[in-house]
C-alpha positions, 0 to 999 in steps of 0.5 A, a space after each residue: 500500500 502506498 501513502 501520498 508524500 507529504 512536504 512540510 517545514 521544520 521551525 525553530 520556535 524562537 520568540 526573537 523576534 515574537 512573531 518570526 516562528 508564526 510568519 514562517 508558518 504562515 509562509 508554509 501554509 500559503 506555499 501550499 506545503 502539508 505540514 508546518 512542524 516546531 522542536 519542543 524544548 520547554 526548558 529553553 527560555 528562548 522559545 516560545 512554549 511549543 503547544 501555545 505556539 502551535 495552537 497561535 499558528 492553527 488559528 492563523 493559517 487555513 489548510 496546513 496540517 500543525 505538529 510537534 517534530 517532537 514533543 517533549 513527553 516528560 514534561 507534557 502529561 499524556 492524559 492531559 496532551 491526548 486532551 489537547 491534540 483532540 481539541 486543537 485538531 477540532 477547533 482546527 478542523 481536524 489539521 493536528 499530528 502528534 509528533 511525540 518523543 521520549 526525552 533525552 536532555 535530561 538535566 533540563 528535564 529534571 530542572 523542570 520538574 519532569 523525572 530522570 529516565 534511563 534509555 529503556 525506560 523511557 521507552 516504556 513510558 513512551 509505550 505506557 502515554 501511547 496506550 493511555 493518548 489512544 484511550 482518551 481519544 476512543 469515547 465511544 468504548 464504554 467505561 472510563 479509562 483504566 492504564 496501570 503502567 510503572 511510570 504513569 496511572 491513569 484510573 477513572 479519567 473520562 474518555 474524549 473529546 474525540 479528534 475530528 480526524 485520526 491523529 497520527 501518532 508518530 515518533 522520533 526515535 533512533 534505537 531498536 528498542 524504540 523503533 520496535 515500539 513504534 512497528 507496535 503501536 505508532 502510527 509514523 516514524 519521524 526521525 532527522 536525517 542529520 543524526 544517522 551516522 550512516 546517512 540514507 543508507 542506514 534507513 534500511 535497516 532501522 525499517 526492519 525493526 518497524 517491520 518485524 515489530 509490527 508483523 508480530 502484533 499483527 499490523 500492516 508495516 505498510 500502513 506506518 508512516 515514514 518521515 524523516 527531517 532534511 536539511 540542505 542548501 539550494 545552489 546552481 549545480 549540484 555538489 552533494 545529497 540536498 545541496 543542489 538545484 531543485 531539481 537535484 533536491 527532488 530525485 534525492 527525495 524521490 530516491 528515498 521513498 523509492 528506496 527506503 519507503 519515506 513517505 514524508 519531508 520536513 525541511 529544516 528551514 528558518 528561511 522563507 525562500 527555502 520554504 517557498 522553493 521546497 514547495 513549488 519546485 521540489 514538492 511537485 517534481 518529487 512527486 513526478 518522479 515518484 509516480 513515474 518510476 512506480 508507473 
């Protein structure tokens, strides 16, 4: 089964100046990009808290789809955050994701408040908020919600509201561990290029951990969404993968959906020539390509 591509920008939340994170999403809507995408670090003073940013943007922007890319789950209760991506995806007309991670500056993190974690168990509290999002999400399930996990309970909350749309529930995530949680109970995968140390390459077999997870709790593989966070330069001629014209930049992308099955690109970009080339020219020629080499 194959998933129509999805384009969309990566924006720093910063709050110099106030409203530069809102233009930018601005710019991404009227582009006619799929989603607008901000790093959630709630314990940097030099961003504008992620949640209230992404609820200001849906309210200034009309069709493009709005989501962590991810959010910070130690600090973001998820009975509380299940509550808020179905209200904002209602309010906005059903145009909220929910990009979800499982923490890793973990001074910051225990500065705020949240609970220092080990790599493992992180994890499990990543799998214990998903279980507990999806039951607050399914009011029509009789009785209210009941989640007996090690690091968060959750017994007798009330079910809903209910999303306008299915959210997506996708994951930033590099280890094995993590991303057989996802082929488990993830709805995507949304990790940045940048940080595998094997480049594309080593997509292939970070897949096979979805794959093989999924298969065993009897999912369709197929039906998890695989994204992944790029950043490149545009120039006359190309000089290496994304630094390039446009048109270089497109069968670059091209050659990761035909090769390793992404069906999503975030662009890291703070600026709105970038953003505005990525969607009139890099977009629609991958997407050319694409349908053409499948034929």
């Amino acid at each position: 089964m194959s998933q129509d591509l999805l384009f969309g920008t990566f924006v720093t939340p910063t709050n110099q100046p106030p409203t530069r994170a809102v233009d930018l999403a601005v710019v991404s809507d009227r582009a006619g990009l799929d989603l607008v995408t901000f790093q959630d670090h709630p314990y940097q003073p030099r961003f504008h808290d992620t949640w209230t940013l992404m609820s200001y943007v849906a309210s200034r922007t009309s069709r493009i789809r709005i989501t962590g890319n991810v959010l910070n789950l130690p600090l973001r209760q998820p009975a509380v955050l299940a509550r808020s991506a179905a209200s904002l995806d209602l309010l906005s007309g059903g145009r909220v994701e929910l990009g979800i991670g499982a923490g890793g500056f973990w001074d910051a993190i225990e500065a705020m408040g949240g609970r220092r974690l080990t790599p493992g168990q992180a994890v499990d509290a990543l799998g214990e908020a998903i279980a507990i999002i999806r039951e607050i999400w399914d009011p029509d399930r009789p009785g209210p919600v009941k989640v007996d996990g090690e690091y968060y309970r959750v017994h007798g909350a009330k079910r809903g509201p209910k999303p306008a749309h299915d959210i997506g529930i996708w994951v930033g995530a590099y280890k094995p561990r993590m991303l057989r949680l996802i082929g488990r109970s993830a709805d995507g995968w949304l990790p940045s290029l940048g940080y595998l140390s094997g480049g594309p390459a080593d997509l292939a077999e970070m897949n096979k951990h979805i794959d093989g997870a999924a298969v065993a709790a009897g999912r369709d593989p197929a039906l998890i969404r695989r994204l992944v966070n790029v950043g490149g330069q545009f120039a006359p001629t190309g000089k290496s993968f994304l630094n390039g014209p446009a048109e270089q930049w497109a069968e670059d992308l091209a050659g990761l959906t035909l090769e390793y099955g992404v069906t999503g690109f975030v662009v890291a970009s703070d600026d709105a020539y970038t953003i505005e080339t990525f969607a009139a020219e890099v977009a629609p020629a991958t997407r050319e390509l694409v349908a053409a080499e499948r034929g």
